[in-house]
PyMOL Python script that loads the backbone (N, CA, C, O; Angstrom):
from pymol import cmd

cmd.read_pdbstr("""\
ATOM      1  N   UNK A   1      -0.116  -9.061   1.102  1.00  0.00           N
ATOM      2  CA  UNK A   1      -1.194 -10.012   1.264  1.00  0.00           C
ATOM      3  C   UNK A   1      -0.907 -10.978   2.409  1.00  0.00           C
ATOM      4  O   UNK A   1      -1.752 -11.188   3.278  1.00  0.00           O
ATOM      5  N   UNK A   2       0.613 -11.722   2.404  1.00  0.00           N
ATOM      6  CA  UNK A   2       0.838 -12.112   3.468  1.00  0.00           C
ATOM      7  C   UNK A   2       0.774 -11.686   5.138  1.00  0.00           C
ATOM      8  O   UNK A   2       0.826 -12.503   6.057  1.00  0.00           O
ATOM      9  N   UNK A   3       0.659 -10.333   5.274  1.00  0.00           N
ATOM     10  CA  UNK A   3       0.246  -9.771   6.462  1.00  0.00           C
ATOM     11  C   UNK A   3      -0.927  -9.835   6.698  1.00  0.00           C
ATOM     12  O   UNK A   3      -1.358 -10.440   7.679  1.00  0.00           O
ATOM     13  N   UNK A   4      -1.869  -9.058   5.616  1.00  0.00           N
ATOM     14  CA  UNK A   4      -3.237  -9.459   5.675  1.00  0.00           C
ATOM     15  C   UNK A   4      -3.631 -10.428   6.462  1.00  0.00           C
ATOM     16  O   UNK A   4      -4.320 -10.341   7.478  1.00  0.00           O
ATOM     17  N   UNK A   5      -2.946 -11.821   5.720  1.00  0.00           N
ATOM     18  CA  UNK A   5      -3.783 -13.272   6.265  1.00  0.00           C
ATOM     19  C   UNK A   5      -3.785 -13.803   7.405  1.00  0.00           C
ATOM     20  O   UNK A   5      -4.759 -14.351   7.922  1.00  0.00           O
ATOM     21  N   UNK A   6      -2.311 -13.638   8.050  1.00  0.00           N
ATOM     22  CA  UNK A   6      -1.856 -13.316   9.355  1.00  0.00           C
ATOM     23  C   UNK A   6      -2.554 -12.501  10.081  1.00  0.00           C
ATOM     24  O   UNK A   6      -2.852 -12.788  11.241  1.00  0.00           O
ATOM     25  N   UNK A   7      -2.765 -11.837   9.742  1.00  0.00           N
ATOM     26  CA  UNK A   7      -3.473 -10.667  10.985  1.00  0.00           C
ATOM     27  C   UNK A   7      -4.922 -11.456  10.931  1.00  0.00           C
ATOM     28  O   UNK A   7      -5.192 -11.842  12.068  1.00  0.00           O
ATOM     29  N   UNK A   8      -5.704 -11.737  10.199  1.00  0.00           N
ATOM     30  CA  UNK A   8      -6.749 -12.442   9.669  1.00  0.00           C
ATOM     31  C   UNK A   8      -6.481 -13.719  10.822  1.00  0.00           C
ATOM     32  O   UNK A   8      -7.418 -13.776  11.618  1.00  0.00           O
ATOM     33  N   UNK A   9      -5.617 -14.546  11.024  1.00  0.00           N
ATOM     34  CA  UNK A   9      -5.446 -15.754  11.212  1.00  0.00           C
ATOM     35  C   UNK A   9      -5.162 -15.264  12.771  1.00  0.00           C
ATOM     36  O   UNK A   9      -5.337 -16.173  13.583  1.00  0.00           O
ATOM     37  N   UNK A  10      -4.779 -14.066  13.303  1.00  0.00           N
ATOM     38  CA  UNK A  10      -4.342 -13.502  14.784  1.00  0.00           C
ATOM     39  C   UNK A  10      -5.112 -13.270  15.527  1.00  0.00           C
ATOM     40  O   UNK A  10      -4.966 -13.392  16.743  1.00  0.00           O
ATOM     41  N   UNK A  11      -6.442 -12.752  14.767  1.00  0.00           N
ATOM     42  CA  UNK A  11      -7.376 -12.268  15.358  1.00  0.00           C
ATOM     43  C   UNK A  11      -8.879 -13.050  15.118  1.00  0.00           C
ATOM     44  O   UNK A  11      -9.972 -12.641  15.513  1.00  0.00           O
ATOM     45  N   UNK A  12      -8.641 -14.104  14.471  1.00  0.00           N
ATOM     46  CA  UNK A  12      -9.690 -15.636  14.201  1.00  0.00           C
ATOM     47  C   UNK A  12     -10.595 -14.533  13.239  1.00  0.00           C
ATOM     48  O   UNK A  12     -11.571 -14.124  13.869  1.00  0.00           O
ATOM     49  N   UNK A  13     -10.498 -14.023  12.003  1.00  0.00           N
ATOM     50  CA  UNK A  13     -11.230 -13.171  10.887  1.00  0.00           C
ATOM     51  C   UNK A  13     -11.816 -14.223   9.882  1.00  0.00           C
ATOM     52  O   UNK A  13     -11.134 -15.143   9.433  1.00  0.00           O
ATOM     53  N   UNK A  14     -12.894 -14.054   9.621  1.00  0.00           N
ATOM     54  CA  UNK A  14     -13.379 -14.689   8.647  1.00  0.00           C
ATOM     55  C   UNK A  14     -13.008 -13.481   7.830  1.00  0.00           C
ATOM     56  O   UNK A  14     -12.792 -12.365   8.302  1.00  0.00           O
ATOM     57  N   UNK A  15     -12.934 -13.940   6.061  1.00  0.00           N
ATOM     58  CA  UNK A  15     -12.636 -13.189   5.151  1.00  0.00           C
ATOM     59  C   UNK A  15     -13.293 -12.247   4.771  1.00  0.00           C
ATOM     60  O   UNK A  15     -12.707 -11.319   4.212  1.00  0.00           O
ATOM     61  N   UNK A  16     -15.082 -12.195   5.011  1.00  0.00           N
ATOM     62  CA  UNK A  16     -15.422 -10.845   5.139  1.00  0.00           C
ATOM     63  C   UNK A  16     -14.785 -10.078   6.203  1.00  0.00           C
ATOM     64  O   UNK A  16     -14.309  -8.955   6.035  1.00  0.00           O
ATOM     65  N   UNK A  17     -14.791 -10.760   7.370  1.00  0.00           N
ATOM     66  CA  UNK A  17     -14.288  -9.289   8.517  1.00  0.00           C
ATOM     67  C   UNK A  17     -13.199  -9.098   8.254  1.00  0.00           C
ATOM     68  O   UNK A  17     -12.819  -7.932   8.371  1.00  0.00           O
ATOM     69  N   UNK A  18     -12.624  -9.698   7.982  1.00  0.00           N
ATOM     70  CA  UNK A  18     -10.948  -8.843   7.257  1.00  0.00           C
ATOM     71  C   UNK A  18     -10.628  -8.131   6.590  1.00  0.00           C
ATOM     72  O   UNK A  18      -9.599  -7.455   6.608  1.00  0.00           O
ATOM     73  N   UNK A  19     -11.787  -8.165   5.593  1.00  0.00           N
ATOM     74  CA  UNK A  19     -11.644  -6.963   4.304  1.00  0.00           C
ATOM     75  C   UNK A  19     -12.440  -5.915   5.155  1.00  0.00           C
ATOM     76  O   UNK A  19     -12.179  -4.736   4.916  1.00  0.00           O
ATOM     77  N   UNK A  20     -13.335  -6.176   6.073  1.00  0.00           N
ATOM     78  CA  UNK A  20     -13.872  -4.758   6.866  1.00  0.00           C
ATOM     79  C   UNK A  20     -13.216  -4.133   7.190  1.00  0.00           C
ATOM     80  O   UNK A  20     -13.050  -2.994   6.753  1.00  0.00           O
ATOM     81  N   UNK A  21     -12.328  -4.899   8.477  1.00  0.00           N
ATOM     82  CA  UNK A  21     -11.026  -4.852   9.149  1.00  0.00           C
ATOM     83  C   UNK A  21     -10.149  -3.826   8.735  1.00  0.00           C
ATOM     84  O   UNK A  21      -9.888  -2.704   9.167  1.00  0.00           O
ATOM     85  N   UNK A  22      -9.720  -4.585   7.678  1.00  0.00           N
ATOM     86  CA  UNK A  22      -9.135  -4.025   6.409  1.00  0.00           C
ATOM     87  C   UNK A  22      -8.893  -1.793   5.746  1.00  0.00           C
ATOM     88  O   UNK A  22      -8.104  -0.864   5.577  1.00  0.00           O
ATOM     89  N   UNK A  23     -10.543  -2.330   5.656  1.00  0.00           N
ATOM     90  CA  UNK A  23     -10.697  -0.822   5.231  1.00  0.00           C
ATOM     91  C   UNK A  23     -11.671  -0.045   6.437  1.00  0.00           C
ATOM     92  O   UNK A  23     -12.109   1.092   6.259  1.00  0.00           O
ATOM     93  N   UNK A  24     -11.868  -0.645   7.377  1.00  0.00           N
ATOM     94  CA  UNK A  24     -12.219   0.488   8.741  1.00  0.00           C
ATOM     95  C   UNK A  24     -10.844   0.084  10.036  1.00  0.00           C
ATOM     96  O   UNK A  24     -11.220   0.421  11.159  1.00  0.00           O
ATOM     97  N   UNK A  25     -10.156  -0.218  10.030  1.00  0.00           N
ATOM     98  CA  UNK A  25      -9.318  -0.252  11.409  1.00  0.00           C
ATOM     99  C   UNK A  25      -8.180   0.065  10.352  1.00  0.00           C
ATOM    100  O   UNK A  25      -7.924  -0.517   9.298  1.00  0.00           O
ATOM    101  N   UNK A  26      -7.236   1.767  11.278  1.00  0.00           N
ATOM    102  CA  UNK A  26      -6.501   2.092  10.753  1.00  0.00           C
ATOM    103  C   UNK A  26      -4.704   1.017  11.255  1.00  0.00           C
ATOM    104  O   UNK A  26      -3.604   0.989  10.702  1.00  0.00           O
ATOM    105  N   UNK A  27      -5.138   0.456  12.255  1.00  0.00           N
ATOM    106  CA  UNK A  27      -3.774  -0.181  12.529  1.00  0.00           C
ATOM    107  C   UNK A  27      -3.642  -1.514  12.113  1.00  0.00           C
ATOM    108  O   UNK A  27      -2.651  -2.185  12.399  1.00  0.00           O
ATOM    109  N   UNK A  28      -5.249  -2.232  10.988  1.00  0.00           N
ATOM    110  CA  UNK A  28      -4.866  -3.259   9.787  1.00  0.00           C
ATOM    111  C   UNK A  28      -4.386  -2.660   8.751  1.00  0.00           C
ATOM    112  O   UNK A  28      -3.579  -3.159   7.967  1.00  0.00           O
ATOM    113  N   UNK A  29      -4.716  -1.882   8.707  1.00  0.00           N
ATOM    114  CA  UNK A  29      -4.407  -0.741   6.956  1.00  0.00           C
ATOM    115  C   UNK A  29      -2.904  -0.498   6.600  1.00  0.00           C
ATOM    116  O   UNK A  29      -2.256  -0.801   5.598  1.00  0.00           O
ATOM    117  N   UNK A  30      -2.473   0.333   8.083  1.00  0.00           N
ATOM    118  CA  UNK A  30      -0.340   0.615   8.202  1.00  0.00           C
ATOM    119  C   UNK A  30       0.103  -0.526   8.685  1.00  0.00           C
ATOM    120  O   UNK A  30       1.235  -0.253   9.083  1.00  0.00           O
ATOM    121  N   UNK A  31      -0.111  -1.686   8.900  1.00  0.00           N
ATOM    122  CA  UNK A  31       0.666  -2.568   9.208  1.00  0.00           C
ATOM    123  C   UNK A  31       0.580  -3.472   7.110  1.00  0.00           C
ATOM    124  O   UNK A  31       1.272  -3.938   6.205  1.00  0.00           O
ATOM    125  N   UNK A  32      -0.153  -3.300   7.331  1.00  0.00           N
ATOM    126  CA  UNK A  32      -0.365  -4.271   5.961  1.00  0.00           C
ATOM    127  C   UNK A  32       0.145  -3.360   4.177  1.00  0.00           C
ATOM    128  O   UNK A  32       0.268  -3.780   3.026  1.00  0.00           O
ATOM    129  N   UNK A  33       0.340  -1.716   4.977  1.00  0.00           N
ATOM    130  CA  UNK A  33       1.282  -1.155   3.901  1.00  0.00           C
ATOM    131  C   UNK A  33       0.288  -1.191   2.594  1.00  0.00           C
ATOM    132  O   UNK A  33       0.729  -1.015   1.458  1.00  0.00           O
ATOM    133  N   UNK A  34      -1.198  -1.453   2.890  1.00  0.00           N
ATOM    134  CA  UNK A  34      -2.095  -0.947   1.345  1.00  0.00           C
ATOM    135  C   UNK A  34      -2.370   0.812   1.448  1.00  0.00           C
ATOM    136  O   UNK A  34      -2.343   1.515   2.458  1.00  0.00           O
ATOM    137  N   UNK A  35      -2.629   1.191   0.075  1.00  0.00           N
ATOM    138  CA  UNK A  35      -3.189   2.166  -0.057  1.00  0.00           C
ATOM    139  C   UNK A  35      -5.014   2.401  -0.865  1.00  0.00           C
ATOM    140  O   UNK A  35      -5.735   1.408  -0.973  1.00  0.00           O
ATOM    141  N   UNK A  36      -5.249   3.066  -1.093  1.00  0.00           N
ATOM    142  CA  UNK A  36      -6.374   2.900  -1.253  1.00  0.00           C
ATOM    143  C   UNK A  36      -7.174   2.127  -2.429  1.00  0.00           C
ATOM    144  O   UNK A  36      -8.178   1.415  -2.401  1.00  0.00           O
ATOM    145  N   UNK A  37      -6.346   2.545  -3.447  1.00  0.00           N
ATOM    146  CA  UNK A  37      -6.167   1.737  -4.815  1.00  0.00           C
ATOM    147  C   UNK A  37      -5.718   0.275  -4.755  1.00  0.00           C
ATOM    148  O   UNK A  37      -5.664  -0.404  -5.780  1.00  0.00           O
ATOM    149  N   UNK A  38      -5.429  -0.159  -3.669  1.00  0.00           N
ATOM    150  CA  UNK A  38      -4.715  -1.516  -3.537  1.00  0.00           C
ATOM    151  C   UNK A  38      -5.188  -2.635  -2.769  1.00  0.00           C
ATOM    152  O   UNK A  38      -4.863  -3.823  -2.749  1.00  0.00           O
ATOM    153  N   UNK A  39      -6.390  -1.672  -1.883  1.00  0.00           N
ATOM    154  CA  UNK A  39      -6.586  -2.781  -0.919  1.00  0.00           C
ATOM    155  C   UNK A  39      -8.041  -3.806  -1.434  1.00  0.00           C
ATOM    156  O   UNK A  39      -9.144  -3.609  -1.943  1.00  0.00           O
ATOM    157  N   UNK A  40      -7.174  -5.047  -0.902  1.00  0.00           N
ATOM    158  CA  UNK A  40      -7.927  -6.343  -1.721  1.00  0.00           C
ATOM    159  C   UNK A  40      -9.485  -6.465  -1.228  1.00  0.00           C
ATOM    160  O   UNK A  40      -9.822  -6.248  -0.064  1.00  0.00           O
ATOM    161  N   UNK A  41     -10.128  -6.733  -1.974  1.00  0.00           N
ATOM    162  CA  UNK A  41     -11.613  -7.159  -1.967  1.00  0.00           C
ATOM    163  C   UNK A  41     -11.766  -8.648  -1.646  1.00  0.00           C
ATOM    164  O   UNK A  41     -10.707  -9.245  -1.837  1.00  0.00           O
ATOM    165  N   UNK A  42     -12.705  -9.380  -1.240  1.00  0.00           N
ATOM    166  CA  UNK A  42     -12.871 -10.467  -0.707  1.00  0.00           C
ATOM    167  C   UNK A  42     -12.470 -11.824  -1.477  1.00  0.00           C
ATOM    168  O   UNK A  42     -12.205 -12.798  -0.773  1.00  0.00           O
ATOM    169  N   UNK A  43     -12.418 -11.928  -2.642  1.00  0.00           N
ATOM    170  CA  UNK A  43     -12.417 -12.684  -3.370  1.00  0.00           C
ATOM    171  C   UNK A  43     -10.859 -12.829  -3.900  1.00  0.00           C
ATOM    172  O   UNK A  43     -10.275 -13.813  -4.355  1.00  0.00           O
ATOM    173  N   UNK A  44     -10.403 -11.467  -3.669  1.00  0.00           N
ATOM    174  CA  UNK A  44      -8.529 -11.836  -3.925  1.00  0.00           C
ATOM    175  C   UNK A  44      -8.223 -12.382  -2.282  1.00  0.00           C
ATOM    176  O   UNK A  44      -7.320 -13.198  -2.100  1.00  0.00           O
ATOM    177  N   UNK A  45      -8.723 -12.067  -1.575  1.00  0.00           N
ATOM    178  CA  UNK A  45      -8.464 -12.235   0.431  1.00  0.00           C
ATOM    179  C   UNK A  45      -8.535 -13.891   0.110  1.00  0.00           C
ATOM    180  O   UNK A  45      -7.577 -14.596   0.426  1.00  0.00           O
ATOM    181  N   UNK A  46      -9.806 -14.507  -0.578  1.00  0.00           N
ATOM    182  CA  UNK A  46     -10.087 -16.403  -0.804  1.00  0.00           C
ATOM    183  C   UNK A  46      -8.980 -16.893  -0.777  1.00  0.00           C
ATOM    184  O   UNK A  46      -8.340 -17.561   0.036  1.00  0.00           O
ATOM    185  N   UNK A  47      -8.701 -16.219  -2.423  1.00  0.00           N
ATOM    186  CA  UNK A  47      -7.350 -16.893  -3.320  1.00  0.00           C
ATOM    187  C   UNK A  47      -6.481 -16.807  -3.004  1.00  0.00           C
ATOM    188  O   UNK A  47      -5.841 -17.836  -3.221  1.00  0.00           O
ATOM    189  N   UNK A  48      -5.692 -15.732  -2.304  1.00  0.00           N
ATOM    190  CA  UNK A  48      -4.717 -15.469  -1.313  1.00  0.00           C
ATOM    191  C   UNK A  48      -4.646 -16.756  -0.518  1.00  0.00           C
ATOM    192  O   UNK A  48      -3.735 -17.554  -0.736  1.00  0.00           O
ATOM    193  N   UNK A  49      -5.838 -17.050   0.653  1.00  0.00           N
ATOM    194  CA  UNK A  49      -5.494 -17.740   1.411  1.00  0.00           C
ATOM    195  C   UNK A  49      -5.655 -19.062   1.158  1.00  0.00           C
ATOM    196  O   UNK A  49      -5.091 -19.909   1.851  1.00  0.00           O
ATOM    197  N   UNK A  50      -6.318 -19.320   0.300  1.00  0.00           N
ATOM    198  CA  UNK A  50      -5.971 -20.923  -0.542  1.00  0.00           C
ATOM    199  C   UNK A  50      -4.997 -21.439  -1.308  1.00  0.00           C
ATOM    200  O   UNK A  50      -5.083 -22.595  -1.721  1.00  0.00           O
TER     201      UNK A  50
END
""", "prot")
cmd.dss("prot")
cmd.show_as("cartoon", "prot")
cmd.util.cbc("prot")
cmd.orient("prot")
């Protein structure tokens, strides 16, 4: 999650485009080490970053 937010915070992402990000750009996906079952939806991305 901590990569996530970072990359989020690297590339100025609001928390929807991150979870886009997320699950359409394959070089957010292997850097951030989710699999498909794992990767966070918008509302864990909030709480995360609050």
């Amino acid at each position: 999650m901590l990569k996530a937010v970072l990359l989020g915070q690297w590339h100025s992402l609001s928390v929807p485009e991150l979870e886009r990000c997320l699950a359409t750009r394959l070089d957010f996906y292997f850097f951030c080490g989710f699999d498909d079952i794992t990767l966070p939806d918008r509302s864990t991305l909030y709480r995360f970053r609050n």
